[in-house]
C-alpha positions as CSV (number, residue, x, y, z in Angstrom):
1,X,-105.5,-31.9,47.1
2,X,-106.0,-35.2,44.9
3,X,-103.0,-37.7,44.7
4,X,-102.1,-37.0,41.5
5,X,-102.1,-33.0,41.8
6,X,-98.0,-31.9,42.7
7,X,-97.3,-28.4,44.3
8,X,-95.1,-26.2,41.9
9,X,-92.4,-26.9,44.6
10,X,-93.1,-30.7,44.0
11,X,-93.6,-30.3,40.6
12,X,-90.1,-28.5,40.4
13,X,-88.4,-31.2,42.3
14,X,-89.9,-34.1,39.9
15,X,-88.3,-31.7,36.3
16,X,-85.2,-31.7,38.2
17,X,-85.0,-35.6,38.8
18,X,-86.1,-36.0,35.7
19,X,-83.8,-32.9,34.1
20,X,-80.5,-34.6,35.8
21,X,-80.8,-37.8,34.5
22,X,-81.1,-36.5,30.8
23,X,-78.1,-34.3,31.1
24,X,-76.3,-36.0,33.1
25,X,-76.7,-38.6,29.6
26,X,-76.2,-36.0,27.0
27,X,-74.9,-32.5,28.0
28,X,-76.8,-29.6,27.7
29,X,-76.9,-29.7,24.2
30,X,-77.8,-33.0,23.8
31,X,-81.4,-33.0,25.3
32,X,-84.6,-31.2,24.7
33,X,-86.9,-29.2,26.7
34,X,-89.4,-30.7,25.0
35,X,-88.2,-34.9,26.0
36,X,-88.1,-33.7,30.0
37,X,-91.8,-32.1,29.5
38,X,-92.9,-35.4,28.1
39,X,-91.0,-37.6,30.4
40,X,-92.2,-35.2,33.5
41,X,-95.6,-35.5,32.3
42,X,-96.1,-31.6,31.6
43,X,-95.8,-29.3,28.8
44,X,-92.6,-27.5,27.5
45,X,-94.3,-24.2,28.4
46,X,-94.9,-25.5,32.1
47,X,-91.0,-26.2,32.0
48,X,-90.1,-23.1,31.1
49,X,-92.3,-21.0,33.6
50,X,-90.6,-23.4,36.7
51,X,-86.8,-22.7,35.4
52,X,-86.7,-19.6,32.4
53,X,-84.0,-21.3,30.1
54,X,-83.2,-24.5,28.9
55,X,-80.0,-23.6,30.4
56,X,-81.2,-22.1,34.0
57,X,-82.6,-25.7,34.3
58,X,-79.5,-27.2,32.9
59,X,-77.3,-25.3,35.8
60,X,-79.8,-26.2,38.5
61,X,-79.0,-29.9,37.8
62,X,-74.9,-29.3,37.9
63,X,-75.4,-27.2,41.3
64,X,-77.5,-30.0,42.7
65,X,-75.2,-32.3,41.7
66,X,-72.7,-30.3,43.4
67,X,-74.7,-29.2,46.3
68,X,-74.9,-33.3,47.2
69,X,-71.1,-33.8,46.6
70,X,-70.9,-31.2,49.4
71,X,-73.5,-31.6,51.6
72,X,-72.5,-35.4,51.7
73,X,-69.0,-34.8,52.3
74,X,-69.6,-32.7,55.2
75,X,-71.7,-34.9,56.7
76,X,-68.8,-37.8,56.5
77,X,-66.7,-35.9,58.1
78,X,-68.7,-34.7,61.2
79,X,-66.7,-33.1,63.6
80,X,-63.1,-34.0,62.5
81,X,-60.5,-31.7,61.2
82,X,-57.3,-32.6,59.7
83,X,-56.0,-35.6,57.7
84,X,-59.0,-37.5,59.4
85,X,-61.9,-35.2,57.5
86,X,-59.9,-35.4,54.3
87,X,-60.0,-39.3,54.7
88,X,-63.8,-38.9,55.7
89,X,-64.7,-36.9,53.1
90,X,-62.6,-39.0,50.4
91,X,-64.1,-42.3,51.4
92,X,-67.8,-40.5,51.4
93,X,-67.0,-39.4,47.7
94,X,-65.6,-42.1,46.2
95,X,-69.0,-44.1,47.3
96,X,-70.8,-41.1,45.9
97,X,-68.9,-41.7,42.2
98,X,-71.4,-44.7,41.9
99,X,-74.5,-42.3,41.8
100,X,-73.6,-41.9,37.6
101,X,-76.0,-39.0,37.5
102,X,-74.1,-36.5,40.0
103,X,-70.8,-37.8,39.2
104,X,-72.0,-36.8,34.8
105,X,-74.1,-34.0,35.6
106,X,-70.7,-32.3,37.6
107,X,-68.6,-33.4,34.5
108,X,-71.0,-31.8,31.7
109,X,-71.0,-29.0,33.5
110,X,-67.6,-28.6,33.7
111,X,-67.1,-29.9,29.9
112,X,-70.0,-27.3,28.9
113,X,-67.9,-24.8,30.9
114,X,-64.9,-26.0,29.0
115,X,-66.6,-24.7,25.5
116,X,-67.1,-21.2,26.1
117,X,-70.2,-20.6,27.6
118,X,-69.9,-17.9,30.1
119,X,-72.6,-18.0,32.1
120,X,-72.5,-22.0,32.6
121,X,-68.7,-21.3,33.2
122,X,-69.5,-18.5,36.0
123,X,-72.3,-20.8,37.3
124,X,-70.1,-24.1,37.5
125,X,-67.1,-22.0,39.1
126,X,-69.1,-20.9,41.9
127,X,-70.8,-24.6,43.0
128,X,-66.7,-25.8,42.6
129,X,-65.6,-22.5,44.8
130,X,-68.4,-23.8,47.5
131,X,-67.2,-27.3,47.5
132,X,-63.6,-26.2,47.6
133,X,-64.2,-23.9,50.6
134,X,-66.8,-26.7,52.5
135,X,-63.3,-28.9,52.2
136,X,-60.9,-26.2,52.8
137,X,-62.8,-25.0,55.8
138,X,-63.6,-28.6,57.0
139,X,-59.8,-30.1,56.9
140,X,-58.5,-26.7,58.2
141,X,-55.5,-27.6,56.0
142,X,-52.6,-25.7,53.8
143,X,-54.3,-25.3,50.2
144,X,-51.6,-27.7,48.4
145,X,-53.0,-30.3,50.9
146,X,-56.5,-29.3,49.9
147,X,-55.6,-29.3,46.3
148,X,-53.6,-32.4,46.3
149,X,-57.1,-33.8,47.7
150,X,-59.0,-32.3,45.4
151,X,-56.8,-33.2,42.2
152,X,-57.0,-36.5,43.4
153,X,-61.0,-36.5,43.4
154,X,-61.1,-35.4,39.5
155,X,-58.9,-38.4,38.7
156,X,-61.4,-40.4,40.5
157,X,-63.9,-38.9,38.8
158,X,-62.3,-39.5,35.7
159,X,-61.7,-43.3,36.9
160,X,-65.6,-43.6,37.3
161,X,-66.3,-41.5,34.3
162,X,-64.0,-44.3,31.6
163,X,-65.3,-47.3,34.2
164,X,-61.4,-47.8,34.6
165,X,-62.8,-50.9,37.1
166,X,-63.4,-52.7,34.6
167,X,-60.7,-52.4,32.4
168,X,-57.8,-54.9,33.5
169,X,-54.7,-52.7,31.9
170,X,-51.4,-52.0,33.3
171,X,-51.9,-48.3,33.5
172,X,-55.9,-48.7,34.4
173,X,-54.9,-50.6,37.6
174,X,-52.1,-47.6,38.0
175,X,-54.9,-44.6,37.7
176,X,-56.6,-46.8,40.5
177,X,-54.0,-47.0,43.3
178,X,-55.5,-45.8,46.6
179,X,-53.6,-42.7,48.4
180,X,-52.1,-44.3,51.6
181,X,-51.0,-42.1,54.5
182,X,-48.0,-40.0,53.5
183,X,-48.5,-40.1,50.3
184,X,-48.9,-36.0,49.6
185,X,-45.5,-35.8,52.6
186,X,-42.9,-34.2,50.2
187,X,-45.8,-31.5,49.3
188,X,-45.3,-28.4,50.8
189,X,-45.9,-24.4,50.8
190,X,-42.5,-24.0,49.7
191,X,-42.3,-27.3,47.0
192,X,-45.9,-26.4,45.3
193,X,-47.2,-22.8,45.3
C-alpha cells in the first residue's frame, strides 16, 4: 500500500477528525458535507458512502465526543468507588473541558437535541444515559449524589463554553467556586427525589 493510500477504516477516522472540529464550530446546521470532503481531501459522494447522512456523521462526532468523556473518566478513576471516583472522575473532566472540540461537539448535540430533532435527540440521550450509568456504576452512589455530580459538570461545561476564566465579574468568579468536601451533605433521598 503506498503512503498516501488510507484504509476506509483510516479514511473514516480522518472525516471524523476532520467532521468534529467543523461541528463542534457550527452545529449541524452550520457546516457542509461538501467543506469536510474538501478539507478531508475526498469527494462529498465518498463522505456519504462512509457515514449515510449529513446527520449520521453529525451524531458520530457527539457520541465520540461522548464516548471520550467516558472512557476518560473511567480511566481516572481506576479502581475507586465512592466520593473518591467522583473526585477522580471530576478532576479528569474538568482537564478534558480544555479539549474545545468534545466539550462543543457534546453541547451542539445537546442544543440540536434541544430544537426538535428526534433522532439526534434519541441519539444524544443514549451517549448521556451511557455516561450517566459509567458514573453511576463507578461511584456506586445514591442518584442525587450522582446527579448533584453530574449537574455540577454541565455548569462546568457551561463555565468553559462562555470562557467564564477570563471574565473577572462578581458572579463569573461565583459560577467558578470549586465543590469542596461536604458540599452536596444536606442532599439526600428524602430532601431531593
Amino acid at each position: 500500500m503506498s503512503p498516501t493510500r488510507m484504509t476506509g477504516q483510516q479514511r473514516r477516522t480522518q472525516v471524523l477528525a476532520v467532521a468534529e472540529q467543523e461541528f463542534a464550530a457550527a452545529g449541524l446546521h452550520g457546516v457542509s458535507t461538501e467543506t469536510i470532503a474538501h478539507r478531508a481531501g475526498i469527494t462529498q459522494a465518498y463522505v456519504f458512502r462512509l457515514f449515510g447522512t449529513k446527520k449520521q456523521l453529525f451524531l458520530a462526532c457527539v457520541d465520540a465526543a461522548f464516548e471520550r468523556m467516558r472512557l476518560a473518566m473511567l480511566a481516572a478513576a481506576g479502581d475507586a468507588t465512592g466520593i473518591d471516583a467522583l473526585t477522580a472522575m471530576g478532576r479528569e473532566y474538568n482537564d478534558m473541558l480544555a479539549d474545545r472540540t468534545t466539550l462543543l461537539l457534546q453541547l451542539q448535540g445537546t442544543a440540536a437535541a434541544a430544537a426538535g430533532d428526534a433522532e439526534v435527540r434519541d441519539a444524544v440521550r443514549a451517549s448521556f444515559g451511557r455516561l450517566w450509568q459509567a458514573v453511576a456504576d463507578t461511584a456506586r452512589l445514591d442518584p442525587v449524589t450522582v446527579k448533584a455530580f453530574l449537574a455540577f459538570g454541565m455548569l462546568l461545561n457551561t463555565n468553559a463554553a462562555l470562557e467564564l476564566a477570563d471574565v473577572d465579574e462578581r458572579w463569573a468568579r461565583q459560577a467558578r467556586t470549586r465543590i469542596r468536601p461536604g458540599l452536596f451533605t444536606h442532599i439526600t433521598r428524602e430532601t431531593n427525589q
